[in-house]
VOVO-753907 format. One record per residue (C-alpha): x, y, z. Coordinates in Angstrom, 3 decimals. Example, Ala and Ser with C-alpha at 12.3 -4.5 7.8 and 13.67 -1.06 7.14 Angstrom:
<bafis>
12.300|-4.500|7.800
13.670|-1.060|7.140
</bafis>
This chain:
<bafis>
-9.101|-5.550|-9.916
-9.566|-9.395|-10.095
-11.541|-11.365|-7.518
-8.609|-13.293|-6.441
-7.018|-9.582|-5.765
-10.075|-8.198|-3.673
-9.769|-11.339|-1.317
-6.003|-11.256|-0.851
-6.847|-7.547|0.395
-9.530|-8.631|2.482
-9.255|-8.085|6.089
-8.930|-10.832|7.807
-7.899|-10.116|12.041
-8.876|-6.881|13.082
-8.424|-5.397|16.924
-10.954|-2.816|17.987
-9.924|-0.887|21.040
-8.255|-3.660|22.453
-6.430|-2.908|26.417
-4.826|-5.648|28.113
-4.423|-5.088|31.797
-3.133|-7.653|34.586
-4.208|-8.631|38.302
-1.314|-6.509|39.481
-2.153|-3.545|37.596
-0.150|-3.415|34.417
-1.340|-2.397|31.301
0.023|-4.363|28.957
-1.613|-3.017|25.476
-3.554|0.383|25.709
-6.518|1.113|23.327
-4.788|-0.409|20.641
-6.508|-1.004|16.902
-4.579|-3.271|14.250
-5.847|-4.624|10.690
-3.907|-7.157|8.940
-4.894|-8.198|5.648
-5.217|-11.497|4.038
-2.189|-13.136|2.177
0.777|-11.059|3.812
3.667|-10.953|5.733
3.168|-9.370|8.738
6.636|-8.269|11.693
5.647|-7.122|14.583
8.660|-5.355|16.288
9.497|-3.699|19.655
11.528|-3.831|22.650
11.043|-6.355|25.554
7.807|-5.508|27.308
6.506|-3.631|24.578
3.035|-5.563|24.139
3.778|-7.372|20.918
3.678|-10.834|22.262
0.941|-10.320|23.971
-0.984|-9.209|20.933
0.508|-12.686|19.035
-1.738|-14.722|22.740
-4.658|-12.309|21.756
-5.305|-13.525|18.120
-4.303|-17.095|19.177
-6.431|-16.888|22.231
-4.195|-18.094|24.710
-4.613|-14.022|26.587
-7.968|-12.608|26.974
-8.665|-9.116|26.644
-9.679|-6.635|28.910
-11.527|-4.562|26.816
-12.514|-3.958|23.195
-12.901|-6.932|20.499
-11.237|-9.438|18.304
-12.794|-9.645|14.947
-11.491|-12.655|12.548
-12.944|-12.397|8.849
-15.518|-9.881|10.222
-16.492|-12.404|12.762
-16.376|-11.421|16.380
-14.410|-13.670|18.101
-13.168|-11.955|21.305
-15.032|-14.983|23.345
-14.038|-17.451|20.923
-11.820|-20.438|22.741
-8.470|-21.346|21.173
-8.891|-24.459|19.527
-11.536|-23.283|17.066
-9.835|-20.414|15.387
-8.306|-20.713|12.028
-4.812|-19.785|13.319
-1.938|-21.662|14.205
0.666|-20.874|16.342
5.009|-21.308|16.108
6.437|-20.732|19.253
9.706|-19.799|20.494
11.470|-23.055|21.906
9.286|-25.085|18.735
7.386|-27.134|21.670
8.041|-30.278|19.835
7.264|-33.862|21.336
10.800|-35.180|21.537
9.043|-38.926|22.695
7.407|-38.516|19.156
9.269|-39.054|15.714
8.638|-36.067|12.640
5.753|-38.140|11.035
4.073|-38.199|14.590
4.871|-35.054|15.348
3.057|-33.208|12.507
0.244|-35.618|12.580
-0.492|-34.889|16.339
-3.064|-32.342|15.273
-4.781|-34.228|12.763
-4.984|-37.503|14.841
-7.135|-35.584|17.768
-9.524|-34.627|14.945
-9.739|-38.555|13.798
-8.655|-37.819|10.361
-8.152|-40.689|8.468
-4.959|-42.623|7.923
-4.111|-42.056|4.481
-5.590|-38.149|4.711
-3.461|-37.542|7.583
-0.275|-40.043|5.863
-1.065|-37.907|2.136
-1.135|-34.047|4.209
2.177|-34.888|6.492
3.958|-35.823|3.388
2.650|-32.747|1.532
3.974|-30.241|4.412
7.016|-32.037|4.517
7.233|-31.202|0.969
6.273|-27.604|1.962
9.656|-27.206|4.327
11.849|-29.345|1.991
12.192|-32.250|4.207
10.787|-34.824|2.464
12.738|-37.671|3.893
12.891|-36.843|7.309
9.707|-38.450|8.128
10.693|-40.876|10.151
13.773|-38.927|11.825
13.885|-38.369|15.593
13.460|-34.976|16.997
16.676|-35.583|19.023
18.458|-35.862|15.453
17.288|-32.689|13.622
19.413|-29.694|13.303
18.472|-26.767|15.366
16.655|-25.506|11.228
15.549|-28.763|10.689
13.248|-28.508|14.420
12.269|-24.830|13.082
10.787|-26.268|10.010
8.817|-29.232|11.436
7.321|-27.070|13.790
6.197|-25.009|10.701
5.557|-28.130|8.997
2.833|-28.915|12.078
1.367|-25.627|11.941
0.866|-25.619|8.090
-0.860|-29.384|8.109
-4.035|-28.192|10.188
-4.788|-25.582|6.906
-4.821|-22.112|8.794
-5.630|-18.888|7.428
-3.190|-17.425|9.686
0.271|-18.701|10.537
1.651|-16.935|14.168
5.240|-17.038|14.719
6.950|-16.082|18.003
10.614|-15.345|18.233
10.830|-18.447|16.482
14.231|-17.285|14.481
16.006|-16.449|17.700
17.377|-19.709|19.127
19.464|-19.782|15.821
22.838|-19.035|15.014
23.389|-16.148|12.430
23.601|-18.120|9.212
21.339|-20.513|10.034
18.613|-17.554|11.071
19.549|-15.915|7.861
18.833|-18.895|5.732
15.687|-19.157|7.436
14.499|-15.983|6.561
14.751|-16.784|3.261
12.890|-19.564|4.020
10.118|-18.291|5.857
9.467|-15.620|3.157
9.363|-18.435|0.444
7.064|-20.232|2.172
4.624|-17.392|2.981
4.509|-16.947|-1.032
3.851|-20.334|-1.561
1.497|-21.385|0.725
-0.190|-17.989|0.366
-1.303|-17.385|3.657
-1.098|-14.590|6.199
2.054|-14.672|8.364
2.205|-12.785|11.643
5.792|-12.455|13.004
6.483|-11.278|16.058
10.335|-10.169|17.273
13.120|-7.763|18.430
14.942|-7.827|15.420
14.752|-5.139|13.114
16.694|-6.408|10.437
14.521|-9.603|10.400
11.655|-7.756|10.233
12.961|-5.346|7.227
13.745|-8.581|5.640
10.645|-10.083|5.526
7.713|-7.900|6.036
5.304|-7.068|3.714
4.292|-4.593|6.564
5.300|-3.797|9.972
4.169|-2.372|13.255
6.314|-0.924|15.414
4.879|-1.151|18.879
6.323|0.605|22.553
4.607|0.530|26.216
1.355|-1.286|24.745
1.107|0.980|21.301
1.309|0.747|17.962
3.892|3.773|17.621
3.775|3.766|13.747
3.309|1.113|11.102
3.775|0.509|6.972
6.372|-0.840|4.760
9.699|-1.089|5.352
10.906|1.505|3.256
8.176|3.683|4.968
9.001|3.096|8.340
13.332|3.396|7.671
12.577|6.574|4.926
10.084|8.130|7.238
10.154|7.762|10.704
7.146|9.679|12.388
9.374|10.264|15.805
12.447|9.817|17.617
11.552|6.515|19.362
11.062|5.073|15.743
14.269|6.227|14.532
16.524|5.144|16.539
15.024|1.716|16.911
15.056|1.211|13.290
18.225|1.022|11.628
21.487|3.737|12.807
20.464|7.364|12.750
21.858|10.950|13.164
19.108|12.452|15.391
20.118|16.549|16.070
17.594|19.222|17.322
16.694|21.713|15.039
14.075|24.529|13.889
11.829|24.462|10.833
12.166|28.475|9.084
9.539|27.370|6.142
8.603|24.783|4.126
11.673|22.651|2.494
14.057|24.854|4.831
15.604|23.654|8.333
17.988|25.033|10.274
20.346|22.709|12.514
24.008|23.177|13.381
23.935|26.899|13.160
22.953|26.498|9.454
20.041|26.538|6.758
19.969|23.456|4.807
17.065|23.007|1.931
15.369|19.819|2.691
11.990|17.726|1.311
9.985|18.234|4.402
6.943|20.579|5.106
4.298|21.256|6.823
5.527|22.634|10.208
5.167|26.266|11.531
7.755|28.659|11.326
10.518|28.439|13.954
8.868|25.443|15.122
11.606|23.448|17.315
12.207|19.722|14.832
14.112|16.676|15.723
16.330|16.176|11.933
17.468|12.752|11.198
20.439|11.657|8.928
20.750|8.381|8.138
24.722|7.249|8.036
24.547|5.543|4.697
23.056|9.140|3.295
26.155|11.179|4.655
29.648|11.191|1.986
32.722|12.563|3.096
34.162|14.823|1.257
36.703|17.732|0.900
36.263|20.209|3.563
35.154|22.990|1.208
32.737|20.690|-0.877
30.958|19.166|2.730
28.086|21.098|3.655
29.695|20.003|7.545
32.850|19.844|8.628
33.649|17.375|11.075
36.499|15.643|12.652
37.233|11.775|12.687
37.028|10.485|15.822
37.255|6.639|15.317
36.954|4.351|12.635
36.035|0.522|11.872
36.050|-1.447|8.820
32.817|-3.980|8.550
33.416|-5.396|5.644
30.803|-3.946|3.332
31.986|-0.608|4.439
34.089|1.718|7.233
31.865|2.939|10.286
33.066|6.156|11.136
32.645|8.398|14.363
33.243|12.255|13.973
32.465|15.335|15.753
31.272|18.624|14.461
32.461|22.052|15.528
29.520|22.318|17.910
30.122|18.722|19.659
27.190|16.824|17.657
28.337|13.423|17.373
27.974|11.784|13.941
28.147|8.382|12.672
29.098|7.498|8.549
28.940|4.921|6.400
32.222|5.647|4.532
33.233|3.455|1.163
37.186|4.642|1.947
39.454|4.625|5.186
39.586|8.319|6.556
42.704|9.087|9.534
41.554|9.945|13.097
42.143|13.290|13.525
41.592|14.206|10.353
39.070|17.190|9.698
36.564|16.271|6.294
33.899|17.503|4.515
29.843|15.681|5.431
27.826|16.160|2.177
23.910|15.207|1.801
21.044|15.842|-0.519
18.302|17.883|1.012
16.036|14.615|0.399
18.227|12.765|2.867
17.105|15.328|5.379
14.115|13.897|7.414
12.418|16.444|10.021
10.134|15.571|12.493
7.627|17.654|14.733
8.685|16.688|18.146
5.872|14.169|19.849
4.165|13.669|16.120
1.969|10.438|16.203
1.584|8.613|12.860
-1.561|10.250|12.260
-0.259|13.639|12.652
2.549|12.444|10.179
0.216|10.847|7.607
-2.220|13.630|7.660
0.934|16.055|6.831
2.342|14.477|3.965
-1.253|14.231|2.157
-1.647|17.500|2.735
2.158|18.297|0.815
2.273|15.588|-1.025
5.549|14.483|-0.156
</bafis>
């Protein structure tokens, strides 16, 4: 491994133990322990009130924490006030100064440090570069686009030289396109500038997007984490599945290893590891399920509804047993009609009901799956 690849691994914000609890009682994070490494992308993603904003406050130390510790390139700096980390931070609304024009408003930062005039003039016109808006230093806030505020606001973070970059919602005031192109945008720049991003929001398809590695967090927890394939292939519960992407989620029991049973049947499948006749939750992801002729499906279900999305129909059918089921279907199918459902056995995910990711992770090394 080259040097320049050991310190792109290096750890660089680590939370030890960390619980976050309020005057009134509420326990915002719980025990929780989180490493990000240097030179990523970093999404974290969960519901409203499920603790990931208040982890963003933590690292930018704008929260304190209750208990447990804050270490920043090994560095303990739980105590640490906010203006002397190496982090910057993006927020939601941008929390521009509309009295202030672009140039002033990415200088603000360097000006309270009494940087020079032509350091600060040479390292505003170099982030401006950074966000591609080269000639909109002299622009009024009050005249950028609602991507063009997103991007100075970056542009002020970036000019201070942080090792960490924190974003906060900071896609969601924008349309779809507009968001979209700024994904694009953000990841770009993350490459280019080469410095950890940490990204927090609701939005699982922005954080599939972009993430180099996510962590799905629920009631203060860090529920399950990896990269996005990991997390969308291999959900470690229920609560994970469904949040991420569209599932088919039906109860079933494990016989033995690669063999489930759900629906009254005995499929082969690439999971292992459970006991035998051990109750499973089995997930099917839509885009995995074909319909077929009924005597080539491996279910036969009945078309309920259909919608075409462009890309593809999204179909609603019912088995014989009442399981609902949602497909991802490349041709129109007739309500009413009864079809055949056919999957591999690797599209078959079970899950041991209440696994945690360690559970999970200690399963598959064990089975090499």
């Amino acid at each position: 491994m080259k040097p320049s690849e050991e310190i792109a691994m290096a750890t660089i914000i680590e939370m030890k133990n960390v619980s976050k609890r309020y005057d009134d009682g509420f326990e915002a994070l719980t025990n929780l322990n989180l490493k990000i490494e240097s030179g990523k992308f970093y999404s974290i993603l969960g519901p409203s009130g499920s603790g990931k904003t208040t982890v963003l406050r933590i690292i930018a130390g704008f929260s304190d924490i209750t208990s447990g510790a804050l270490y920043f390139d090994n560095q303990n700096i739980t105590d640490m006030p906010a203006n002397q980390r190496k982090v910057n931070t993006v927020f939601q609304d941008y929390a521009l100064f509309p009295h202030l024009n672009v140039f002033d408003n990415i200088a603000f930062g360097l000006k309270l440090k009494k940087r020079p005039k032509e350091e600060i003039k040479e390292k505003v016109a170099n982030a401006l570069e950074k966000v591609r808006l080269p000639q909109h230093s002299d622009r009024e806030i009050s005249e950028l686009s609602g991507g063009q505020k997103q991007r100075i606001a970056i542009a002020r973070a970036i000019v201070n030289e942080p090792k960490v970059l924190l974003l906060d919602e900071s896609l969601s005031a924008l349309d779809k396109k507009l968001r979209k192109d700024m994904q694009y945008q953000l990841r770009r720049l993350q490459k280019d500038l080469g410095i950890t991003f940490v990204f927090v929001t609701h939005d699982q398809e922005e954080a599939l997007a972009l993430s180099d590695e996510i962590f799905i967090m629920n009631e203060g927890k860090i529920i399950q984490n990896g990269t996005a394939t990991d997390i969308y292939d291999e959900p470690v519960n229920r609560f994970v599945a469904e949040f991420i992407g569209e599932s088919n989620i039906v109860d079933g029991v494990m016989k033995v290893d690669y063999s489930v049973e759900f629906v009254g049947k005995t499929f082969e499948c690439a999971d292992a590891g459970m006991q035998q006749n051990e109750p499973v939750h089995v997930v099917l992801r839509p885009e995995d399920l074909d319909i077929t002729l009924v005597d080539e499906g491996k279910l036969t279900v009945t078309i309920v509804s259909q919608m075409f999305l462009g890309n593809h129909f999204e179909v609603n059918a019912v088995d014989e047993d009442g399981n609902q089921w949602l497909i991802h279907a490349t041709n129109s199918v007739s309500v009413g009609q009864k079809v055949g459902v056919y999957f591999d056995p690797e599209d078959i995910h079970v899950m041991r009901i209440g696994e945690s990711q360690v559970d999970f992770h200690n399963r598959i090394e064990e089975y090499g799956e």
